[in-house]
Backbone bond lengths (Angstrom), bond angles and torsions (degrees), N, CA, C in turn:
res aa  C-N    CA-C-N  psi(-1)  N-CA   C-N-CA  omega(-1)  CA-C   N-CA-C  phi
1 X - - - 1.465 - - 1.521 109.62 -
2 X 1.126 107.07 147.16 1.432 110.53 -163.37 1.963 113.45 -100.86
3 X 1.002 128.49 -178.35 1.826 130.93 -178.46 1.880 83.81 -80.51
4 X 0.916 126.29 -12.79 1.746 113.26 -162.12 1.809 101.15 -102.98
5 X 1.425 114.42 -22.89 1.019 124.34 168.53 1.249 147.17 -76.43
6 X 1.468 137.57 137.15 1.666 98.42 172.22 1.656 87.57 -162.11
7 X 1.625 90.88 128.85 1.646 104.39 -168.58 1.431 111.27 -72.62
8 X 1.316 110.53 158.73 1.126 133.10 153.20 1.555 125.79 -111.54
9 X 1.418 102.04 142.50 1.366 117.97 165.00 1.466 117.46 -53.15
10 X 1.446 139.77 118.91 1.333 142.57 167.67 1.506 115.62 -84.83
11 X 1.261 134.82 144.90 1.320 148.53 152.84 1.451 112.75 -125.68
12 X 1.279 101.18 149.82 1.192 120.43 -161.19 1.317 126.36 -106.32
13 X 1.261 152.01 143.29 1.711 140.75 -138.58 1.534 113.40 175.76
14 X 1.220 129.71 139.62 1.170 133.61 149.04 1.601 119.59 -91.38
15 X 1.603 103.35 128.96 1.805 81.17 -162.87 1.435 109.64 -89.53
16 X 2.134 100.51 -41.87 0.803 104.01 -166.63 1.626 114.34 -162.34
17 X 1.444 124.34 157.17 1.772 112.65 -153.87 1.665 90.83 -143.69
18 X 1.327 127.09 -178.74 0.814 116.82 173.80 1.790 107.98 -126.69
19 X 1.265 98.56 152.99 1.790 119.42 -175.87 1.796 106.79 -24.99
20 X 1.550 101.27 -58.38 1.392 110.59 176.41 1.353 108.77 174.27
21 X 1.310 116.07 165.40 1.500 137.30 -154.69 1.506 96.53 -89.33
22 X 1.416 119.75 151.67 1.551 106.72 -179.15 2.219 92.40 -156.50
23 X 1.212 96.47 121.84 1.454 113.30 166.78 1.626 95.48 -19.39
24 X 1.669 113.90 173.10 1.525 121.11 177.08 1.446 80.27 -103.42
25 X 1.698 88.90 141.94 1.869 100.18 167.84 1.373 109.24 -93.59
26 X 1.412 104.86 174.23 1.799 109.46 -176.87 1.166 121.41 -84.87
27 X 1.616 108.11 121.04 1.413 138.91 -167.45 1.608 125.34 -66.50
28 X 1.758 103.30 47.84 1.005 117.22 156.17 1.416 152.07 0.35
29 X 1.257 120.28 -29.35 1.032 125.01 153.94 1.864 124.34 -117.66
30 X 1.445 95.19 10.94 1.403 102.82 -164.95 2.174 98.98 -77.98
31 X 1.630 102.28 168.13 1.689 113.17 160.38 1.437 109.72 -0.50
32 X 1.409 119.67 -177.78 1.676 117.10 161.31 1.711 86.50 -82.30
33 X 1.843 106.34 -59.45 1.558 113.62 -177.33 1.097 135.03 -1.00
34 X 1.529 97.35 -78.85 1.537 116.89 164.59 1.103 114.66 -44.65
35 X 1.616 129.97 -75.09 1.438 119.05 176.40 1.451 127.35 -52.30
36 X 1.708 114.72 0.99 1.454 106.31 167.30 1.698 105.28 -83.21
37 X 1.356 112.97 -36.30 1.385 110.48 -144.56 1.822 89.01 -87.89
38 X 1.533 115.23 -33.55 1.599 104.58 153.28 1.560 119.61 -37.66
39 X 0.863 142.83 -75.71 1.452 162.09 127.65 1.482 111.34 32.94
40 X 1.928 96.17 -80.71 1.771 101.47 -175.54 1.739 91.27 -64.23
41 X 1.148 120.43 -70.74 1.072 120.79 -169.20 1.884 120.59 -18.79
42 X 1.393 108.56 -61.45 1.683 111.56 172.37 1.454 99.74 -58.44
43 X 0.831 146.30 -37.13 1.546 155.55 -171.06 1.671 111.76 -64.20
44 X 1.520 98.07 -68.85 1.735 110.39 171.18 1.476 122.53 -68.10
45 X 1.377 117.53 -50.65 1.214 107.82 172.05 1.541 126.99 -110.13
46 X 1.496 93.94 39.94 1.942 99.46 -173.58 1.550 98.21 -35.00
47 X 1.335 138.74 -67.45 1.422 167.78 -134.11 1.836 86.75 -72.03
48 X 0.652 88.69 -73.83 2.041 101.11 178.20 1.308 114.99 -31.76
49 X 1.481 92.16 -63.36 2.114 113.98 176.61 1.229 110.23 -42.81
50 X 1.332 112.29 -47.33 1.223 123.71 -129.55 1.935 103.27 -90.00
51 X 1.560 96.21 -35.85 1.589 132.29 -159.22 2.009 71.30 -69.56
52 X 1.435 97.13 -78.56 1.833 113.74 -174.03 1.742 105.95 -23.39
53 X 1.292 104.51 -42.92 1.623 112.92 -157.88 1.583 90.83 -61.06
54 X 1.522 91.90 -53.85 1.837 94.49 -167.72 1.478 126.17 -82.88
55 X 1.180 109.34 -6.07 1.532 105.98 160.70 1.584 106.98 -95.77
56 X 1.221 138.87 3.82 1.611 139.92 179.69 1.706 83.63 -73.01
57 X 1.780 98.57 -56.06 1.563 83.06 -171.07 1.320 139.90 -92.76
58 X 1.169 102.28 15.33 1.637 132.65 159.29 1.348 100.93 -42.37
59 X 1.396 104.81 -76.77 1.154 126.35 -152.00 1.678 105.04 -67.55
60 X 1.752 121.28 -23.48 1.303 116.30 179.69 1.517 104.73 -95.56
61 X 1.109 111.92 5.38 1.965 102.82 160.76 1.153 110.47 -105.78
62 X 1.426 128.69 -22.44 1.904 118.24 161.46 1.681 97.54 -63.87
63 X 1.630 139.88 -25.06 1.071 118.68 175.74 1.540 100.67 -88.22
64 X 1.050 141.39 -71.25 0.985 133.59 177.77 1.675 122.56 -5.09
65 X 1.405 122.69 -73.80 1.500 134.03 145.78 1.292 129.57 -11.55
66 X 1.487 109.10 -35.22 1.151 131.56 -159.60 1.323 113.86 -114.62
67 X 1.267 116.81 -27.35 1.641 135.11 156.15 1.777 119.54 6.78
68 X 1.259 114.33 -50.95 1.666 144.29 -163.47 1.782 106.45 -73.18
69 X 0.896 85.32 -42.99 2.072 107.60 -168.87 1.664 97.54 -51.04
70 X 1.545 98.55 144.76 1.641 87.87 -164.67 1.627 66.08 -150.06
71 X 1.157 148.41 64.14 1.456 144.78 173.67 1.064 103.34 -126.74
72 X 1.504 133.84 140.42 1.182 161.89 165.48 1.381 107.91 -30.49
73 X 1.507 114.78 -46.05 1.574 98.97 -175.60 1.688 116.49 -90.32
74 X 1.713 106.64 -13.25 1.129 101.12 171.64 1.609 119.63 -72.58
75 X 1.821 109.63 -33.46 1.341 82.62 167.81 1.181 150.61 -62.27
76 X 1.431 103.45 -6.02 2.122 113.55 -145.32 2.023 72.41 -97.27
77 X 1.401 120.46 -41.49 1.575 116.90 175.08 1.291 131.92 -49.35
78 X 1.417 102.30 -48.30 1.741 118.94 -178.34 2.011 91.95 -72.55
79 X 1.095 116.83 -40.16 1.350 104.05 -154.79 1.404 89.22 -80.41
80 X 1.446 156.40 -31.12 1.633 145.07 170.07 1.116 116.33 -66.44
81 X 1.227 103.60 -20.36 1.848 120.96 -160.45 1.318 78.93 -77.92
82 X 1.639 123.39 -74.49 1.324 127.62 -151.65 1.790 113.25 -57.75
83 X 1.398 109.50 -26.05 1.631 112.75 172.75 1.648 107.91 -73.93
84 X 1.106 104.23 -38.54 1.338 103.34 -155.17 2.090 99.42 -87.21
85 X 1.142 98.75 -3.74 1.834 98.99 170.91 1.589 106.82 -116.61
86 X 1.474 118.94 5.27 1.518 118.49 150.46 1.568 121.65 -98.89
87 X 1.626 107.72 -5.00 1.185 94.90 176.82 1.369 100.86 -106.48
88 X 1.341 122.14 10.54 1.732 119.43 178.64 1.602 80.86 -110.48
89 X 0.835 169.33 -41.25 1.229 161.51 -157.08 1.644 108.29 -70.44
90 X 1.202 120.03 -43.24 1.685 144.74 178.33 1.429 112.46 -66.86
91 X 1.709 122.21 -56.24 1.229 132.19 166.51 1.360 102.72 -58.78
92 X 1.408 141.41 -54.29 1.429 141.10 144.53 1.166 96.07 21.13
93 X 1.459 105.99 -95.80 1.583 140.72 -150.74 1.660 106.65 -65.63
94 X 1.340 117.28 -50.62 1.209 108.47 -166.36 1.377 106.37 -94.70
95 X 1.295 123.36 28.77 1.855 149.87 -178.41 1.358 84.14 -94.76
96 X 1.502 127.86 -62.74 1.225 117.64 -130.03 1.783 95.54 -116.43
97 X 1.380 101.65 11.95 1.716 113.99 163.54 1.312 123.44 -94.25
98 X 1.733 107.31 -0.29 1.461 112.07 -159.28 1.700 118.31 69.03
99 X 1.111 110.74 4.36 1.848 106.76 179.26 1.918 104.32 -82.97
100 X 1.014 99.30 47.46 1.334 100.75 176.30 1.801 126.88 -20.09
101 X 1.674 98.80 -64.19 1.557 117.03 178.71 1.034 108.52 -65.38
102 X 1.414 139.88 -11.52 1.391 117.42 162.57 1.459 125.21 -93.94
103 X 1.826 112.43 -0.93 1.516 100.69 174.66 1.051 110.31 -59.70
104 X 1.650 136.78 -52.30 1.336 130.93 -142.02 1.728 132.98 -51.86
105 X 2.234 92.49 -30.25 1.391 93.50 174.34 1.295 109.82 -68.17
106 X 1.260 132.13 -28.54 1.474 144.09 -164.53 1.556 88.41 -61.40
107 X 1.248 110.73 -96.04 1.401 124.58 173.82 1.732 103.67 -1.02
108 X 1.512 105.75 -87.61 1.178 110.48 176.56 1.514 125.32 -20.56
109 X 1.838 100.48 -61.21 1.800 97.60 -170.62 1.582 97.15 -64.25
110 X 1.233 134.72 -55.60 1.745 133.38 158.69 1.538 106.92 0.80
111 X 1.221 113.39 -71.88 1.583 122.10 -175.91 1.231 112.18 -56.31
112 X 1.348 125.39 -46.25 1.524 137.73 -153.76 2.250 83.49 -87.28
113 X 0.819 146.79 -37.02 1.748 153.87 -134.45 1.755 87.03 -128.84
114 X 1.547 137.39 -16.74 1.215 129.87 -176.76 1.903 86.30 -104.12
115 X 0.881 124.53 -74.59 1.771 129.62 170.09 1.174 110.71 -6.68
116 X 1.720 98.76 -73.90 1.873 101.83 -179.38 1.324 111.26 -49.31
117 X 1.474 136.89 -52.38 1.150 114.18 167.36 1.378 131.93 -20.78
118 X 1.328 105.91 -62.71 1.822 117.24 -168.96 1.581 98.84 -59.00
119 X 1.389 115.24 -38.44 1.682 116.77 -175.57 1.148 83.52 -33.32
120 X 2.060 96.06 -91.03 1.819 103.50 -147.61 0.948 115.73 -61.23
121 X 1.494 160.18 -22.79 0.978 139.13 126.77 1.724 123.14 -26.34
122 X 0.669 141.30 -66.53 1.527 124.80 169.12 1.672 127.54 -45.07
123 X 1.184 124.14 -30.79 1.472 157.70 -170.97 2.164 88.43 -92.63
124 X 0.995 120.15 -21.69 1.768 109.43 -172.64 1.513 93.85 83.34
125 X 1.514 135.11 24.78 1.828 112.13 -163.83 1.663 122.62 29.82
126 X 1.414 101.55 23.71 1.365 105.57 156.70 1.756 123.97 -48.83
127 X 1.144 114.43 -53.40 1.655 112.92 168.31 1.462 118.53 -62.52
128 X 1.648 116.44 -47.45 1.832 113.55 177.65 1.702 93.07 -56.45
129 X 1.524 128.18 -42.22 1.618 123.16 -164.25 1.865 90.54 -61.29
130 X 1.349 135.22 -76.29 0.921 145.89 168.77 1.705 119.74 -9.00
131 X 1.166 112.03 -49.15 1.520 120.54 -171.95 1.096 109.99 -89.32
132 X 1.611 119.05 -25.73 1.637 119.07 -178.29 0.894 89.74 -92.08
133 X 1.132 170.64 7.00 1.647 159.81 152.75 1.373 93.47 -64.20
134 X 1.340 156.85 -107.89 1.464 141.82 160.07 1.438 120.65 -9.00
135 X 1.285 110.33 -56.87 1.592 102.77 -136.06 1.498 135.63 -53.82
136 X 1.855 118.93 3.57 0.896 137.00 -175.66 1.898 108.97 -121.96
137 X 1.126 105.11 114.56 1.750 106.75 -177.77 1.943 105.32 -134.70
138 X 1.660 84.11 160.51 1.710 65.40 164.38 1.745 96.46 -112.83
139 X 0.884 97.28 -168.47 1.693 94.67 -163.55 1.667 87.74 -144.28
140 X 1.416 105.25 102.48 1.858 103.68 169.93 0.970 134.68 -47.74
141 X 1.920 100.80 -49.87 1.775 119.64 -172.58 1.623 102.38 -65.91
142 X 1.144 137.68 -21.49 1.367 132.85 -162.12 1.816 98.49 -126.46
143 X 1.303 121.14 -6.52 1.923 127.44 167.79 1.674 81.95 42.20
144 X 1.331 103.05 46.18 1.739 108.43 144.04 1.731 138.88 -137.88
145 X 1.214 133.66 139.33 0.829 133.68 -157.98 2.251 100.85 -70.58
146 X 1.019 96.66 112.35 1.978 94.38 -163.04 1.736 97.32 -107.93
147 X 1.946 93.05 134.96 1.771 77.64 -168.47 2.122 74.47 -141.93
148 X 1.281 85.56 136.60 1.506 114.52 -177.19 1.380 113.69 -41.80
149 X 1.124 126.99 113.63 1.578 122.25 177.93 1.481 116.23 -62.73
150 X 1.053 105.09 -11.89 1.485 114.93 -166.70 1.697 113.87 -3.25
151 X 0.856 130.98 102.70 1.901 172.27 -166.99 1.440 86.69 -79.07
152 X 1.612 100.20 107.49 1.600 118.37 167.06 1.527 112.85 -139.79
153 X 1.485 105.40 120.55 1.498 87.03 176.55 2.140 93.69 -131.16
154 X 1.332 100.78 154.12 1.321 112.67 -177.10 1.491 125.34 -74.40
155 X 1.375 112.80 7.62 1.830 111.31 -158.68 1.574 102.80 -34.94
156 X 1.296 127.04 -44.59 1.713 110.76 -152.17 2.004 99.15 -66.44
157 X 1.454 92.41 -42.72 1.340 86.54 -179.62 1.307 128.75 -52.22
158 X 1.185 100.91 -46.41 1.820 107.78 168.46 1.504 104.00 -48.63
159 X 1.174 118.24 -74.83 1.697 111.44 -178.64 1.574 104.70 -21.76
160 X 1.382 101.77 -79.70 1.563 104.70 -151.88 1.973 114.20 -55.61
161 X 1.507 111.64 -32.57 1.422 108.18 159.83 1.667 113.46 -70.72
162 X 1.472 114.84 119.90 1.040 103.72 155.37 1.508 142.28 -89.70
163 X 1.424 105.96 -6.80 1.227 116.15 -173.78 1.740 92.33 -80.39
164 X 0.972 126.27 -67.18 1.353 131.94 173.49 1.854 113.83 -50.97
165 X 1.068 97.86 -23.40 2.086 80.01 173.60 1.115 98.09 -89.38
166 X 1.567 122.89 -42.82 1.757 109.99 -179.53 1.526 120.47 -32.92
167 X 1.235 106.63 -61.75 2.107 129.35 170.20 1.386 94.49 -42.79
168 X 1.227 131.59 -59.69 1.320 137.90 -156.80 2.049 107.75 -73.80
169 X 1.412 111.21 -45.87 1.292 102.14 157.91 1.380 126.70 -33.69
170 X 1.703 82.08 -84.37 1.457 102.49 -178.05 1.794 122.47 -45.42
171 X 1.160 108.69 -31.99 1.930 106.41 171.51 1.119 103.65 -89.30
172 X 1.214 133.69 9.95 1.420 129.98 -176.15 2.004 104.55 -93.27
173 X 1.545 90.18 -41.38 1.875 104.87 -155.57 2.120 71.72 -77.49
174 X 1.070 127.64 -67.94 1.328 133.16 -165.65 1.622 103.99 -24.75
175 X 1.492 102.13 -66.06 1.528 115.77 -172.40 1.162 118.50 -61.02
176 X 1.451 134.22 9.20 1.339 132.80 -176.73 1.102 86.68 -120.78
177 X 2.303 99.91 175.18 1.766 95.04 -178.90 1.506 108.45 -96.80
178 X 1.242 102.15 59.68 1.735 95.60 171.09 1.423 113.49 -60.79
179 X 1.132 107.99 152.07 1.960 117.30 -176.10 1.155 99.61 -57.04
180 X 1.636 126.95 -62.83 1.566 123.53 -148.71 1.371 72.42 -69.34
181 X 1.168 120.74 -99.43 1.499 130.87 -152.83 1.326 125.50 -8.91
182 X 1.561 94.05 -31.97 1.743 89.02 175.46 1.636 115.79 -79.75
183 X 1.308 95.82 -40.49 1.545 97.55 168.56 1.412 123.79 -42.85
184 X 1.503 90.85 -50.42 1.982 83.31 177.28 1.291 103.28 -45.44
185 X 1.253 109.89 -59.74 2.044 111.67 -138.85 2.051 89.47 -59.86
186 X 1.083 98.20 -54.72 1.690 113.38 -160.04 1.249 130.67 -76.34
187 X 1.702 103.54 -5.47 1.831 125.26 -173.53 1.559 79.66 -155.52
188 X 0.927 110.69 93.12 1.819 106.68 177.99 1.667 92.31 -105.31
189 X 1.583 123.62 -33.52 1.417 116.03 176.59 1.441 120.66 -88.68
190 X 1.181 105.54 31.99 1.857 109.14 -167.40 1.867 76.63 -85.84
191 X 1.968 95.30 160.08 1.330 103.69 174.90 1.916 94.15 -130.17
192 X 1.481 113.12 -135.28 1.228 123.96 -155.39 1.783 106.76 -83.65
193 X 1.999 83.55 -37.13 1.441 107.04 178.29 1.390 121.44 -72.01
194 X 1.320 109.73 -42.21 1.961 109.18 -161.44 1.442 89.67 -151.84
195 X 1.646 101.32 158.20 1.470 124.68 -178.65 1.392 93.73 -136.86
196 X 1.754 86.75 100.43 1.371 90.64 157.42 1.704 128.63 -103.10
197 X 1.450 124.05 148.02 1.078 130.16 -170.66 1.624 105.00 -107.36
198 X 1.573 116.12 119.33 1.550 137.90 177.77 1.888 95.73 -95.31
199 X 1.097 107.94 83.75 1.254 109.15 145.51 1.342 148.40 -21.86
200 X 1.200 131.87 72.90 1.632 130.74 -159.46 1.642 122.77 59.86
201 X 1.301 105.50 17.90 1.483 141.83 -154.82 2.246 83.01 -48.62
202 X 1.404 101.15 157.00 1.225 110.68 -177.64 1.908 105.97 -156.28
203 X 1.341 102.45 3.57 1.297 97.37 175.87 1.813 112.60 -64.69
204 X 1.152 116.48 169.12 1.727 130.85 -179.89 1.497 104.34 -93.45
205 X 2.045 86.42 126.78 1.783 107.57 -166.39 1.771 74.60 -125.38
206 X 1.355 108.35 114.21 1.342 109.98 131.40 1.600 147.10 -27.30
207 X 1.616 88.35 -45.28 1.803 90.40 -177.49 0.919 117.67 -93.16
208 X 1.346 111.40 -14.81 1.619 116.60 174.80 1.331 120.17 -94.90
209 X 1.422 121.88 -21.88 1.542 117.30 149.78 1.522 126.84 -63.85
210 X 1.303 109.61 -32.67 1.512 126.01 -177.90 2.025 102.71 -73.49
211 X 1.492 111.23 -8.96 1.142 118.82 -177.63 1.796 124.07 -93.78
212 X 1.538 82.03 -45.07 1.399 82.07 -169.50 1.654 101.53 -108.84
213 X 1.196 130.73 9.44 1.439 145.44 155.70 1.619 107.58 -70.93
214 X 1.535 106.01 -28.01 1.533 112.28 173.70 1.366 104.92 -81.59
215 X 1.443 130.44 -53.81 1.431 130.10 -176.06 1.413 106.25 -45.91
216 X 1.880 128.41 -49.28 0.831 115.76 -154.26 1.137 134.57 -89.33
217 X 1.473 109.98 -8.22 1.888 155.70 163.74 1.536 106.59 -59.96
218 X 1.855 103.75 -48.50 1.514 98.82 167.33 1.780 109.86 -72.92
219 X 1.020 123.56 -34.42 1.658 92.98 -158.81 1.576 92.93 -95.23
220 X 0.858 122.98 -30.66 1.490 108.33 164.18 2.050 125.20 -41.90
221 X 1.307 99.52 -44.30 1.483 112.31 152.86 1.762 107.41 -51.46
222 X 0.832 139.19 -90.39 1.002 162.80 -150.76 1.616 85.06 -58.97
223 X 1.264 129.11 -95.25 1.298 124.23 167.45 1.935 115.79 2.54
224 X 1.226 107.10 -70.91 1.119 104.01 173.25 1.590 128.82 -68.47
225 X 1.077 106.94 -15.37 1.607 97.03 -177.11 1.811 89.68 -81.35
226 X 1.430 92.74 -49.82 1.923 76.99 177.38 2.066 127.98 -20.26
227 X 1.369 76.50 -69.86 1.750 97.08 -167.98 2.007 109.03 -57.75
228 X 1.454 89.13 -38.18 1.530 86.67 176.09 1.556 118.25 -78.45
229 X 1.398 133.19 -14.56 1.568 125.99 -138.48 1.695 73.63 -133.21
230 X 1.388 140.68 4.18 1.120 131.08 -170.67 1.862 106.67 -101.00
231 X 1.365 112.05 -25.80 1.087 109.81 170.85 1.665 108.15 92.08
232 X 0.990 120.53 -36.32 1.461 117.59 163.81 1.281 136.04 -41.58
233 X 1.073 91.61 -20.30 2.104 107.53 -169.09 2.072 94.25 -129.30
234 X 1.320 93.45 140.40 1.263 115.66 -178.39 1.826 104.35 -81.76
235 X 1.127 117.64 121.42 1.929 117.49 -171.78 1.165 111.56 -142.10
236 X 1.706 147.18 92.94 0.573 149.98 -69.46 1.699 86.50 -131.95
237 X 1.518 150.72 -163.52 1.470 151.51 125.15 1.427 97.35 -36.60
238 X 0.836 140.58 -46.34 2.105 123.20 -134.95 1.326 94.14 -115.98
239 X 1.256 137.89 -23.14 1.251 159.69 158.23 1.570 110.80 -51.04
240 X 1.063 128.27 -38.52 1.265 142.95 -145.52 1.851 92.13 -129.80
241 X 0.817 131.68 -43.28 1.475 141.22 178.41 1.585 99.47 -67.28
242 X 1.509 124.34 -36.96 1.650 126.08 -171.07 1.833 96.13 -84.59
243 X 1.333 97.72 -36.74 1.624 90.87 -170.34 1.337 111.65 -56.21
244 X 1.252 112.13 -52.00 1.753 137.71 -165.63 1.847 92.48 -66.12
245 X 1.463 119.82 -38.48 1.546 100.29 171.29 1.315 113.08 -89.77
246 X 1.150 117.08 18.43 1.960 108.81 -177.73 1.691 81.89 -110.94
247 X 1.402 133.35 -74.87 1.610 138.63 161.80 2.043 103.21 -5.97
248 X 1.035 105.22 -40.38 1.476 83.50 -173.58 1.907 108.59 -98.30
249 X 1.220 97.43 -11.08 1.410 129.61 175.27 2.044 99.41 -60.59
250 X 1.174 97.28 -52.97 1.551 105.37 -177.63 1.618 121.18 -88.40
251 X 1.184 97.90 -15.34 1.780 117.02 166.20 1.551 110.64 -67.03
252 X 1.649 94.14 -34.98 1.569 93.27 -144.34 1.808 91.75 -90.75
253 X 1.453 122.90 -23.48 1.408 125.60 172.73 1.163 108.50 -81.83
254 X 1.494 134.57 -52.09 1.263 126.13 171.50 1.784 125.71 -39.29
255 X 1.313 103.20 -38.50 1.348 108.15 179.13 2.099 119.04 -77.51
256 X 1.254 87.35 -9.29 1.311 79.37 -174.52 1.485 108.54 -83.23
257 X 1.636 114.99 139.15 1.677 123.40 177.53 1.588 121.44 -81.27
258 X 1.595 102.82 4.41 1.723 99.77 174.68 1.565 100.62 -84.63
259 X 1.276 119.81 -27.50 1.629 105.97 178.50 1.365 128.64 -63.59
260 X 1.092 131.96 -174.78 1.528 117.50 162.57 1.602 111.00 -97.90
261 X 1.446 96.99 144.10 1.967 96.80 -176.67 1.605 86.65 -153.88
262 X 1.554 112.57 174.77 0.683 135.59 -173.10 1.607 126.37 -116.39
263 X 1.100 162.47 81.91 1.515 167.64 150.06 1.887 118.54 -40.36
264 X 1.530 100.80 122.54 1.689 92.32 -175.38 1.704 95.01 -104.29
265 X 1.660 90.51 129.35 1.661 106.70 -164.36 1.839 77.94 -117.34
266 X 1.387 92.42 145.48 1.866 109.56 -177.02 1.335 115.59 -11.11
267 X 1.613 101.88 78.61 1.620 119.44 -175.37 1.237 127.42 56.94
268 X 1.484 120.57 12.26 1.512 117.15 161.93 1.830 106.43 -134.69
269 X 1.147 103.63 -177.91 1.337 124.14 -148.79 1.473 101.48 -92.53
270 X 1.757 138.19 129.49 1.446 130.33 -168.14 1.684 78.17 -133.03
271 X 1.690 103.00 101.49 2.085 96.51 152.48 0.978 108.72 -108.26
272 X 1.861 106.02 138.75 1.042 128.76 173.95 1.646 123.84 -102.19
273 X 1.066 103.74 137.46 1.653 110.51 -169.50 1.617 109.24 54.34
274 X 1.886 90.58 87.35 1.668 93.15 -165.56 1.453 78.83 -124.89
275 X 1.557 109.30 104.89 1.473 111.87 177.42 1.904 107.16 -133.24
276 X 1.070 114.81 158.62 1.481 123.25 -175.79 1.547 107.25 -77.37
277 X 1.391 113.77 -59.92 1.560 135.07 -169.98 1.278 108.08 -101.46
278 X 1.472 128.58 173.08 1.346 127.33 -174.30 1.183 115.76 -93.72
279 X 1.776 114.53 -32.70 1.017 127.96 111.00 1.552 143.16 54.83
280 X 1.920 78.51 -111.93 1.552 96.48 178.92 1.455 125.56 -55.70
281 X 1.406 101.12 174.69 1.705 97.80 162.59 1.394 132.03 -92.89
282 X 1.023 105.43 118.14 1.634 114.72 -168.79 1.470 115.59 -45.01
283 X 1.543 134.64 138.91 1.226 127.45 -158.35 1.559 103.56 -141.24
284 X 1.479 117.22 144.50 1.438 109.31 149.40 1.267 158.40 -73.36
285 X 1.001 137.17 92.61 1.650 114.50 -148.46 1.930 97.17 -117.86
286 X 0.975 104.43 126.31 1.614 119.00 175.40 1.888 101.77 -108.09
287 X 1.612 90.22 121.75 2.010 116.27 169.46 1.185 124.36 -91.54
């Protein structure tokens, strides 16, 4: 600590959560587009939405319950927890707008804010204990309150989940400006002949709702087994009985091969049943 500095003591708190999670409503004044691909979307994957809706709020009555907890490991939890169910909440929304190309960073930071969890928990939150001992100062020379960036990233965890590093690849290669990748998201109907480019395009892709409606079903799964199997948070029998039937609920869609999903064949990407319409004919496309 420096002569310009001078620490403060931290305490720890939940301030505040919200009532409950609620599907995106219809975007009324939005494109015709948009309001189609809103549309198919409630239509095609009511079952999906619906599963998502009710584990969002799963997850805000184990916080809710939990509200009181003023312990070190609950904060470093609630505070990933809380990024990582606004950035699935957002991809949500712009899923069911047709903005396809912009879930993936969402997704991504999701993965990267569900991971860290498993760290500090694996680690005892020995490092979150470590950083909050500093991490709040005031800082004279700058008459600002200065709080430690402290730089955490989860790689081991990602390794060791595979269901979650797979998602985490794959939204990773998407979210950058790789060439193919952009092509997919932005010429998704280009063929052998022509690449065409859809401009801020918002029309309704099947495979790409059927995609990232899957990502977000998994980490929401995953999310919850965290918070419950970690012991930190109090979860009740009946609580735990709903999870385990929504968990097999997300097993049981994920596994099915009529949707579109994705398979990593010798370091690149194999989707299967990559179709626009419900319709259409389902196609392969390898990235």
């Amino acid at each position: 600590m420096t002569q310009s500095e001078v620490r403060t003591r931290i305490k720890t708190a939940l301030g505040s959560l919200p009532d409950r999670y609620a599907l995106p409503s219809r975007p009324s004044a939005a494109q015709p587009a948009m309001q189609d691909a809103f549309r198919q979307t409630q239509f095609l994957l009511s079952g999906e939405l619906e599963l998502f809706e009710k584990m969002m709020n799963l997850q805000l009555q184990i916080v809710a319950a939990n509200s009181r907890l003023r312990t070190v490991e609950a904060s470093a939890l609630f505070s990933f927890w809380s990024r990582a169910f606004a950035h699935e909440a957002d991809a949500c929304t712009l899923m069911t707008l047709g903005s396809y190309s912009a879930a993936p960073p969402l997704v991504r930071a999701a993965c990267d804010c569900v991971a860290a969890q498993r760290s500090l928990i694996g680690d005892g939150f020995k490092e979150y204990g470590d950083w909050l001992e500093t991490a709040v100062r005031q800082d004279r020379e700058h008459t600002a309150m200065a709080i430690d960036l402290g730089r955490f990233r989860a790689g081991s965890a990602l390794a060791e989940d595979e269901r979650l590093g797979s998602v985490y690849r794959l939204v990773s290669d998407l979210s950058m400006p790789h060439l193919g990748a952009t092509v997919l998201q932005v010429a998704s109907d280009s063929n052998l002949q022509k690449m065409t480019v859809a401009f801020g395009e918002t029309l309704f892709h099947l495979g790409w709702a059927e995609l990232i409606s899957g990502w977000l079903l998994l980490l929401v799964d995953i999310q919850l087994t965290i918070v419950i199997s970690t012991g930190v948070f109090a979860v009740d029998h009946s609580i735990l009985a709903v999870y385990q039937s929504y968990s097999r609920e997300v097993n049981s869609i994920l596994a099915s091969r009529r949707r579109c999903y994705v398979e990593e064949v010798d370091g690149r990407y194999l989707f299967q049943n990559y179709r626009r319409t419900a319709s259409g004919s389902p196609k392969r496309l390898l990235l």
